[in-house]
VONU-779518 format. One line per field, with one value per atom (N, C-alpha, C, CB): residue number from 0; residue in three letters; atom name; z negated, y, x negated. Coordinates in steps of 0.2 Angstrom, whole numbers, padded with zeros to 4 digits. Each point is the difference from the previous one (the first is absolute). Last residue first. Glycine has a CB too. Layout:
REM VONU-779518
num <- c(NUM:...);
residuo <- c(Ala:...);
atomo <- c(CA:...);
Z <- c(Z:...);
Y <- c(Y:...);
X <- c(X:...);
END
This chain:
REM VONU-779518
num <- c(118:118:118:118:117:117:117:117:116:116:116:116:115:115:115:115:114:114:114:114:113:113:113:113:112:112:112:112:111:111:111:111:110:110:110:110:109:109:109:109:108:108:108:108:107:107:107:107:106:106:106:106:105:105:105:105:104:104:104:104:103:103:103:103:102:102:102:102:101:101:101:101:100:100:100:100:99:99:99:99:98:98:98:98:97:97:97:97:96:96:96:96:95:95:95:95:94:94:94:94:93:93:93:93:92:92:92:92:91:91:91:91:90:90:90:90:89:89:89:89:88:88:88:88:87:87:87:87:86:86:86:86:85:85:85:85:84:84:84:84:83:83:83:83:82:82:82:82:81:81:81:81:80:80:80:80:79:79:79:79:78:78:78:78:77:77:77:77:76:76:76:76:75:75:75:75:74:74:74:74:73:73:73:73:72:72:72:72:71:71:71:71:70:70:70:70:69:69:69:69:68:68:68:68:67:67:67:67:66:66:66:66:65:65:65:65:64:64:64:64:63:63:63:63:62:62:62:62:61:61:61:61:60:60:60:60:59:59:59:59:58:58:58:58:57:57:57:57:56:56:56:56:55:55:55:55:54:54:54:54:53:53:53:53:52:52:52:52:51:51:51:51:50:50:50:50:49:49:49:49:48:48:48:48:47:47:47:47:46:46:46:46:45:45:45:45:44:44:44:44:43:43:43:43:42:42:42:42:41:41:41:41:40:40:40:40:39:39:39:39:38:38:38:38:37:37:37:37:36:36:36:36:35:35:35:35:34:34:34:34:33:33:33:33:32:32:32:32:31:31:31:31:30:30:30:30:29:29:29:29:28:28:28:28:27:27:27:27:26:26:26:26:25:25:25:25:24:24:24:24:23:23:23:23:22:22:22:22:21:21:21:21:20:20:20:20:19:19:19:19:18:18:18:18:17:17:17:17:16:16:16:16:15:15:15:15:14:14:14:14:13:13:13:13:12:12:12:12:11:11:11:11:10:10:10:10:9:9:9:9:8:8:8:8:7:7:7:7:6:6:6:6:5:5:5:5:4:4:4:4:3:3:3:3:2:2:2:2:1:1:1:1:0:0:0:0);
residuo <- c(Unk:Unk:Unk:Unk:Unk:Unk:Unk:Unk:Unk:Unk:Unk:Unk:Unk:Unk:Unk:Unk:Unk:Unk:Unk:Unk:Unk:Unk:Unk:Unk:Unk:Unk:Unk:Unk:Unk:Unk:Unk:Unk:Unk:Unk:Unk:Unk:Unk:Unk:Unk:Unk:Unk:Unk:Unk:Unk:Unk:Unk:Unk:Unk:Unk:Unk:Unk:Unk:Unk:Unk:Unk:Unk:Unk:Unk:Unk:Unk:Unk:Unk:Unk:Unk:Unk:Unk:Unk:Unk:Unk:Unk:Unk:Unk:Unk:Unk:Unk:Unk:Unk:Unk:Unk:Unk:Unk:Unk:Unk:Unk:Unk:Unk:Unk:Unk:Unk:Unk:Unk:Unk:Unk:Unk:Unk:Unk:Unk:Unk:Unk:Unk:Unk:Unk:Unk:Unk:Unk:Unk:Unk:Unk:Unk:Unk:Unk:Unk:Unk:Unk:Unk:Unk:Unk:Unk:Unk:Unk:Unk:Unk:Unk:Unk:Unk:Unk:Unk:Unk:Unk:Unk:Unk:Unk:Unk:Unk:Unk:Unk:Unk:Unk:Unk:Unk:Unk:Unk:Unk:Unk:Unk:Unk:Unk:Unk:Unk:Unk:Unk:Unk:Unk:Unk:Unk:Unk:Unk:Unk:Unk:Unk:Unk:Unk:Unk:Unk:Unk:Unk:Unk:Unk:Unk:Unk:Unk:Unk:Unk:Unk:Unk:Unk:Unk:Unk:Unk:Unk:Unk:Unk:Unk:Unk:Unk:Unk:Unk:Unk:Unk:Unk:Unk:Unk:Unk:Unk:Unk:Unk:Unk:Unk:Unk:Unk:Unk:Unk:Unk:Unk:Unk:Unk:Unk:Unk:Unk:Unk:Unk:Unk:Unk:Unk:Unk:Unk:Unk:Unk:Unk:Unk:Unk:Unk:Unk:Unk:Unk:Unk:Unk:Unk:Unk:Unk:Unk:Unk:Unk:Unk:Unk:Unk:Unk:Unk:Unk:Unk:Unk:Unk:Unk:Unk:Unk:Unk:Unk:Unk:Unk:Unk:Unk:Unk:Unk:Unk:Unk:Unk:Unk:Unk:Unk:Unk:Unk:Unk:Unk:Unk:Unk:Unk:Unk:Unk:Unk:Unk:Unk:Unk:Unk:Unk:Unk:Unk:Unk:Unk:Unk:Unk:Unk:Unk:Unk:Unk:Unk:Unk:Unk:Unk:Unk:Unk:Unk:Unk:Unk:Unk:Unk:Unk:Unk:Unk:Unk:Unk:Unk:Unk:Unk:Unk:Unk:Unk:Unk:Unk:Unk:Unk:Unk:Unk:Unk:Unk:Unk:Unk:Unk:Unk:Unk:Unk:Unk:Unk:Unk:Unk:Unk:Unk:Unk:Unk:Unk:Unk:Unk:Unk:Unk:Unk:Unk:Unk:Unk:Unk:Unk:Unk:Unk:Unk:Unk:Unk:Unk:Unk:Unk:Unk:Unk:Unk:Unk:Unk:Unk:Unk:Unk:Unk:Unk:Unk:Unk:Unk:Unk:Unk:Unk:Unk:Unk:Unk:Unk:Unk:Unk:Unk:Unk:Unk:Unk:Unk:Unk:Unk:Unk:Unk:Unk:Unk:Unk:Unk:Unk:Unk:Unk:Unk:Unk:Unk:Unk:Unk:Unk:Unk:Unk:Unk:Unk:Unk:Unk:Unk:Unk:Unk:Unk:Unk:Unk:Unk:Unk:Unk:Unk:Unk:Unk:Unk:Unk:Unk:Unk:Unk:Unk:Unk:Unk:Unk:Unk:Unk:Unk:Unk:Unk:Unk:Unk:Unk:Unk:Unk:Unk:Unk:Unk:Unk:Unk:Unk:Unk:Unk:Unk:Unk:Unk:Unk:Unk:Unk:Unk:Unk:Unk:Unk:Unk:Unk:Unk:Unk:Unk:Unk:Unk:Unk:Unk:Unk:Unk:Unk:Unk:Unk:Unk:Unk:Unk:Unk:Unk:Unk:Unk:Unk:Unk:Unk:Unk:Unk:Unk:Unk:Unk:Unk);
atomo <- c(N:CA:C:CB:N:CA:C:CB:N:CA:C:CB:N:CA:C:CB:N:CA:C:CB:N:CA:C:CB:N:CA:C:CB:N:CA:C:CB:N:CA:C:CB:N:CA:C:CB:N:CA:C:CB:N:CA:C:CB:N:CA:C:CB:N:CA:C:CB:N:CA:C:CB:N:CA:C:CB:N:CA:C:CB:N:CA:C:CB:N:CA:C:CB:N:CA:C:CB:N:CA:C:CB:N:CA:C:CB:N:CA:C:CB:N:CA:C:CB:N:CA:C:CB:N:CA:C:CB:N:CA:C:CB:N:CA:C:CB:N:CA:C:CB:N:CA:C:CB:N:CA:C:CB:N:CA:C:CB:N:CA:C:CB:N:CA:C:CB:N:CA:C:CB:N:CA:C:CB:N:CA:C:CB:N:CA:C:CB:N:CA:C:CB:N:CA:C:CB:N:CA:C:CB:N:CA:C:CB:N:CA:C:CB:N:CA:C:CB:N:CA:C:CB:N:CA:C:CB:N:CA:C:CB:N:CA:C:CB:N:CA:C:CB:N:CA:C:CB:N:CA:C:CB:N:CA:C:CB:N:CA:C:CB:N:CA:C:CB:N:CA:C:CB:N:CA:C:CB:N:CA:C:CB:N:CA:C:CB:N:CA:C:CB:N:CA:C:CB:N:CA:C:CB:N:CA:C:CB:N:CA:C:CB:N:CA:C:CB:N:CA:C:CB:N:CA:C:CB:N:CA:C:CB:N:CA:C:CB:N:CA:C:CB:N:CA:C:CB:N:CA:C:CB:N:CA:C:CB:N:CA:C:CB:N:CA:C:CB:N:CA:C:CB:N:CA:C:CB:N:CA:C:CB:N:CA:C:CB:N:CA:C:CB:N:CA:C:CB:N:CA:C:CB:N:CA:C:CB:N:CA:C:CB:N:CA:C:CB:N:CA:C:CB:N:CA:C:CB:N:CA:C:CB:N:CA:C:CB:N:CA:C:CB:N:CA:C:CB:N:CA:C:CB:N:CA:C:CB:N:CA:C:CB:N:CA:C:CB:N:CA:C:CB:N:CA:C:CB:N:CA:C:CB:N:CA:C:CB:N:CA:C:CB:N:CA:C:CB:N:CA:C:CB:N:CA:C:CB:N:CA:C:CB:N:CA:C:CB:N:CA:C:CB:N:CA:C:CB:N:CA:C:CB:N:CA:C:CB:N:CA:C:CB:N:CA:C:CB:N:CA:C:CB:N:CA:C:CB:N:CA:C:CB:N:CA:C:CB:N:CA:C:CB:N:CA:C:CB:N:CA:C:CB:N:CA:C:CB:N:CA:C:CB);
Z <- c(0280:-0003:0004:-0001:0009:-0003:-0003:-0004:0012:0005:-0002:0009:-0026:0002:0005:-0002:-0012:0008:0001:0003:-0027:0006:0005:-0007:-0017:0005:0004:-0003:-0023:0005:0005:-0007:-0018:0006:0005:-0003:-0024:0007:0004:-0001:-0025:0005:0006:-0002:-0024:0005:0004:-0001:-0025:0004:0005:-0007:-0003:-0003:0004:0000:0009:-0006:-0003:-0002:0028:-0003:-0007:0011:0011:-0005:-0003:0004:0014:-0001:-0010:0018:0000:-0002:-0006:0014:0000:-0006:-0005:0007:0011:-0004:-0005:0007:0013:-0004:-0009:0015:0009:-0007:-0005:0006:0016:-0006:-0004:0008:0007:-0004:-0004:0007:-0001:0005:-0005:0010:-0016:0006:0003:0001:-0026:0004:0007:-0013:-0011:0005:0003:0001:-0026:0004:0008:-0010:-0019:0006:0006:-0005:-0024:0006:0005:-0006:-0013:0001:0007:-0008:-0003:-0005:0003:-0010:0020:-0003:-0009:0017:0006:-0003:-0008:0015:0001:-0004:-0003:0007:0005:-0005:-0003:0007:0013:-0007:-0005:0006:0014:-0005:-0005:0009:0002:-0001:-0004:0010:0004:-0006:-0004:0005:0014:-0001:-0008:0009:0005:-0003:-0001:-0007:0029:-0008:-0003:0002:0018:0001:-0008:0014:0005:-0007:0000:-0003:0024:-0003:-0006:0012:0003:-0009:-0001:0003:0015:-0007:-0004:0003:0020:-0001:-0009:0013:0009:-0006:-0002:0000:0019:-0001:-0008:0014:-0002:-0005:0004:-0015:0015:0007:0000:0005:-0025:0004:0008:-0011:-0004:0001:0004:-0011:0002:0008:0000:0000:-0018:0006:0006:-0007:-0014:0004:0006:-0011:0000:0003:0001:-0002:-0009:0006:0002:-0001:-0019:0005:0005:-0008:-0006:0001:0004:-0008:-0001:0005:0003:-0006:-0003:0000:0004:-0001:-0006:0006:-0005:0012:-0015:0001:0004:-0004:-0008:0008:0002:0003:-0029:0004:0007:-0011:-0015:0007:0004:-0002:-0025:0006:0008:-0010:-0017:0006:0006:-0006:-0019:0002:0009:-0013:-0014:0008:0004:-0001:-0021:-0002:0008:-0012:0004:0001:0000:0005:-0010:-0003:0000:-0005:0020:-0001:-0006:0012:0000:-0002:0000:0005:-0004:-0001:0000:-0007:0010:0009:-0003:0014:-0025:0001:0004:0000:-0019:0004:0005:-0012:-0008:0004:0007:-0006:-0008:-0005:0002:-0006:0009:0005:-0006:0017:-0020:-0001:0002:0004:-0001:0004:-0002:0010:-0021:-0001:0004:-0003:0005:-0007:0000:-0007:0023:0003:-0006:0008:-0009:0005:0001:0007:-0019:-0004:0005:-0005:0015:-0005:-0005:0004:0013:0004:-0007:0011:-0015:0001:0002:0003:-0007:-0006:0000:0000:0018:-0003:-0005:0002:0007:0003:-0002:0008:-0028:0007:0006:-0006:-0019:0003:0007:-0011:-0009:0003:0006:-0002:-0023:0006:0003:-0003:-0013:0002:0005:-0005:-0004:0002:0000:0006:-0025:0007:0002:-0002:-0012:-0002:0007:-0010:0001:0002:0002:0004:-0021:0002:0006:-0013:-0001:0001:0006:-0006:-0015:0006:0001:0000:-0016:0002:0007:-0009:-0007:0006:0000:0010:-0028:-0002:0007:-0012:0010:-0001:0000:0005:-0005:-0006:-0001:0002:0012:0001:-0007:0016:-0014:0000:0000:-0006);
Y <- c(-0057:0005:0007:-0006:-0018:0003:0005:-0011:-0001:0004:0002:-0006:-0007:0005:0006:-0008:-0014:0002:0007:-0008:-0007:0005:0001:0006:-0021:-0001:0006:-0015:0012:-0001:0003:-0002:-0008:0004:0000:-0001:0001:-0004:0005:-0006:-0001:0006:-0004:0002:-0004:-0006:0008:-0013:0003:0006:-0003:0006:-0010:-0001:0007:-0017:0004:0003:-0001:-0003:0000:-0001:0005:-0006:0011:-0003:-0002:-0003:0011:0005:-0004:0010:-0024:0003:0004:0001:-0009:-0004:0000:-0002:0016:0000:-0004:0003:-0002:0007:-0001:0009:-0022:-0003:0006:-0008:0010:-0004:-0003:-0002:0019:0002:-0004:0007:-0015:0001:0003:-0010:0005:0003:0000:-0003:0002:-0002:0005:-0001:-0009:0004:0000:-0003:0002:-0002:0002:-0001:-0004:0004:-0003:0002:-0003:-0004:0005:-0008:0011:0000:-0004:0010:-0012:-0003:0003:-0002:0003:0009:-0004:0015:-0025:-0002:0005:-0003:0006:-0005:-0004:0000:0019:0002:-0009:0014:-0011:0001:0002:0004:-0011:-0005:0003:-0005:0019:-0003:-0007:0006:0010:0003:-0005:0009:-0016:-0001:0002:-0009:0025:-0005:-0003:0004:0011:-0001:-0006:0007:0008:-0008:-0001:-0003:0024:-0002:-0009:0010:0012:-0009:0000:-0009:0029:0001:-0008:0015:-0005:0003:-0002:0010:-0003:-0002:0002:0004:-0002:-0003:-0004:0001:0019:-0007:-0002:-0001:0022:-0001:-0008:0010:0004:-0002:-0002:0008:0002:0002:-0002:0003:-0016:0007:0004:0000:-0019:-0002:0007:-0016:0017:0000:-0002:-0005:0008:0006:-0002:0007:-0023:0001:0006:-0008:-0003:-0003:0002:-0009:0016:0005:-0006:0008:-0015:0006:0005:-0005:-0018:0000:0007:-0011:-0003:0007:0002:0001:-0028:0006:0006:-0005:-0017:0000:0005:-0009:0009:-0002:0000:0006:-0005:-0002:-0001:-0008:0017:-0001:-0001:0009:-0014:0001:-0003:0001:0002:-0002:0004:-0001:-0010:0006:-0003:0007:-0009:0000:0003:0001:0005:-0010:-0002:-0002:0027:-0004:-0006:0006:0012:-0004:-0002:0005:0011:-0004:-0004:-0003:0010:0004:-0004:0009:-0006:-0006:0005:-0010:0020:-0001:-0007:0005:-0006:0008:-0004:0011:-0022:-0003:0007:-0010:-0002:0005:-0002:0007:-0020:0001:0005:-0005:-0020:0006:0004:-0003:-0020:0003:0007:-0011:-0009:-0001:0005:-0004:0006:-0007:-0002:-0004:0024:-0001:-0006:0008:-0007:0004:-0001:0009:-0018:-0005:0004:-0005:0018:-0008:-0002:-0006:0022:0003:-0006:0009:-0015:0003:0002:0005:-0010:-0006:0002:-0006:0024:-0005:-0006:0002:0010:0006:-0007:0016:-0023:-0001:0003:-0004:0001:0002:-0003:0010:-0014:0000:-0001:-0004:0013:-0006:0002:-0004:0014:0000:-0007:0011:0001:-0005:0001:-0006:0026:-0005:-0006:0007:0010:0002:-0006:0004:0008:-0005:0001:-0011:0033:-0007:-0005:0005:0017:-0002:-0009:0007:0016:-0006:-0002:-0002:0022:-0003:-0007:0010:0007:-0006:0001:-0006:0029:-0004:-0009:0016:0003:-0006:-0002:0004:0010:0005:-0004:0010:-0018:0005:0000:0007:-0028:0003:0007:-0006:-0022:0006:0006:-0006);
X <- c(-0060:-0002:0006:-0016:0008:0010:0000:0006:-0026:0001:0007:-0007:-0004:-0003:0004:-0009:0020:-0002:-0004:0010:-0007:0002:-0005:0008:-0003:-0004:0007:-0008:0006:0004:-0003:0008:-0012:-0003:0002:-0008:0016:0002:-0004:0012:-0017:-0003:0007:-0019:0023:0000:-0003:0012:-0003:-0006:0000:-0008:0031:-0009:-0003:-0001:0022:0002:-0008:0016:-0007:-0002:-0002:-0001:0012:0005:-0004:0010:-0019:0000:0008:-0007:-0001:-0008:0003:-0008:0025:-0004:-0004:0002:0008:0004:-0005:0011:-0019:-0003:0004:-0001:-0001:-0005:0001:-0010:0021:0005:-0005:0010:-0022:0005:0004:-0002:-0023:0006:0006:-0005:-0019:-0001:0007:-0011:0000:0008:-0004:0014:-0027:-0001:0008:-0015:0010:0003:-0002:0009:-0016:-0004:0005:-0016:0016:0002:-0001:0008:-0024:0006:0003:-0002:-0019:0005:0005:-0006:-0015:-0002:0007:-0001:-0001:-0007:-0001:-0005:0024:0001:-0006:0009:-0010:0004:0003:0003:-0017:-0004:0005:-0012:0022:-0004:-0003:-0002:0012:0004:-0002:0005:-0016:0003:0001:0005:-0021:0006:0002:-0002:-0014:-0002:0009:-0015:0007:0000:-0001:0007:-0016:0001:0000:-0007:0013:0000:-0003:0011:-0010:0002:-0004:0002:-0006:0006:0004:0006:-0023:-0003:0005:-0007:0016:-0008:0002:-0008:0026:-0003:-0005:0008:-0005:0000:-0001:-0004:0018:-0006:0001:-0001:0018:0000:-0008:0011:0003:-0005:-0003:-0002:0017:0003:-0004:0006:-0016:0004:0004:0003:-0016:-0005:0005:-0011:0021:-0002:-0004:0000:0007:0004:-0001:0006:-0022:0001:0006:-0007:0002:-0004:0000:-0009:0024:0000:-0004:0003:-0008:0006:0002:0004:-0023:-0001:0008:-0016:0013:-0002:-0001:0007:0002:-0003:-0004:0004:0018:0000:-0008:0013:0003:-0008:0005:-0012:0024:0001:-0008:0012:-0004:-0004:0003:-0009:0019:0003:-0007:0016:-0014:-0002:0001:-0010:0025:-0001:-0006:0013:-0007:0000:0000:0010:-0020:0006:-0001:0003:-0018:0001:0007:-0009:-0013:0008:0002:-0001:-0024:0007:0005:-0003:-0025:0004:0008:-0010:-0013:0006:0003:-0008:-0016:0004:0004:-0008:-0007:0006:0003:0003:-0022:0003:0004:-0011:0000:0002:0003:-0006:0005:-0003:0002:0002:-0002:-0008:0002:-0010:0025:-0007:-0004:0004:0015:-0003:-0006:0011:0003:-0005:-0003:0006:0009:-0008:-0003:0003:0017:-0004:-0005:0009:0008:-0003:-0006:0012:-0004:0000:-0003:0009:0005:-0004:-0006:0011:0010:-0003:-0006:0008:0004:0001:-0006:0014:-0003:-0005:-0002:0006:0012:-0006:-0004:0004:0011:0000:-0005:0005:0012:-0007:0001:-0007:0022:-0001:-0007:0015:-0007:-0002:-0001:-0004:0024:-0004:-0002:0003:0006:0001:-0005:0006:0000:-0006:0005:-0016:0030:-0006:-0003:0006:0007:0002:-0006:0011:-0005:-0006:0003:-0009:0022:-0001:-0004:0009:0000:-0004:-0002:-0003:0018:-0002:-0002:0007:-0006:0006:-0004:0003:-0006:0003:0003:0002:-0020:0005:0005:-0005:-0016:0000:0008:-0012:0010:-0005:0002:-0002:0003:0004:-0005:0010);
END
């Protein structure tokens, strides 16, 4: 109660359920790392978009009538290392994989595979 006799109420924290940030975060300290810049997020979902490319600056280059130079990516499988990491890691190359991917209750990455040239 506070001086002037009004009640104040404090409501309970939520339980934290643990995230891919979460997982991610365990799995590094455990290998040792101790710095870490450009981690963001602390959702239960982390939903990467990959078209193995610099996709963006490859559609200025075709906008510009440019030849696409310099912007194939040759990534690593997201998806896997997120399950190397303890969470569930989903690659989906085709839109009716998406509902699935994306209904999973935990930490889960879905990498979901695009078509550069759809930019």
């Amino acid at each position: 109660m506070r001086d002037d006799g009004i009640y104040v109420s404090v409501p309970a924290e939520p339980e934290h359920r643990r995230t891919v940030s979460d997982v991610m975060v365990e799995t590094m300290t455990n290998w040792g790392v101790t710095k870490v810049f450009g981690m963001v997020g602390h959702s239960n979902l982390g939903l990467l978009l990959t078209n193995a490319s610099l996709g963006k600056i490859s559609k200025e280059q075709r906008d510009g009538q440019l030849a696409v130079w310099q912007t194939a990516l040759h990534n690593p499988n997201f998806a896997e290392y997120a399950r190397m990491c303890g969470a569930l890691g989903i690659r989906v190359a085709k839109i009716d994989e998406l509902d699935a991917a994306l209904a999973h209750e935990g930490p889960a990455l879905v990498e979901v595979m695009q078509d550069p040239l759809l930019l």
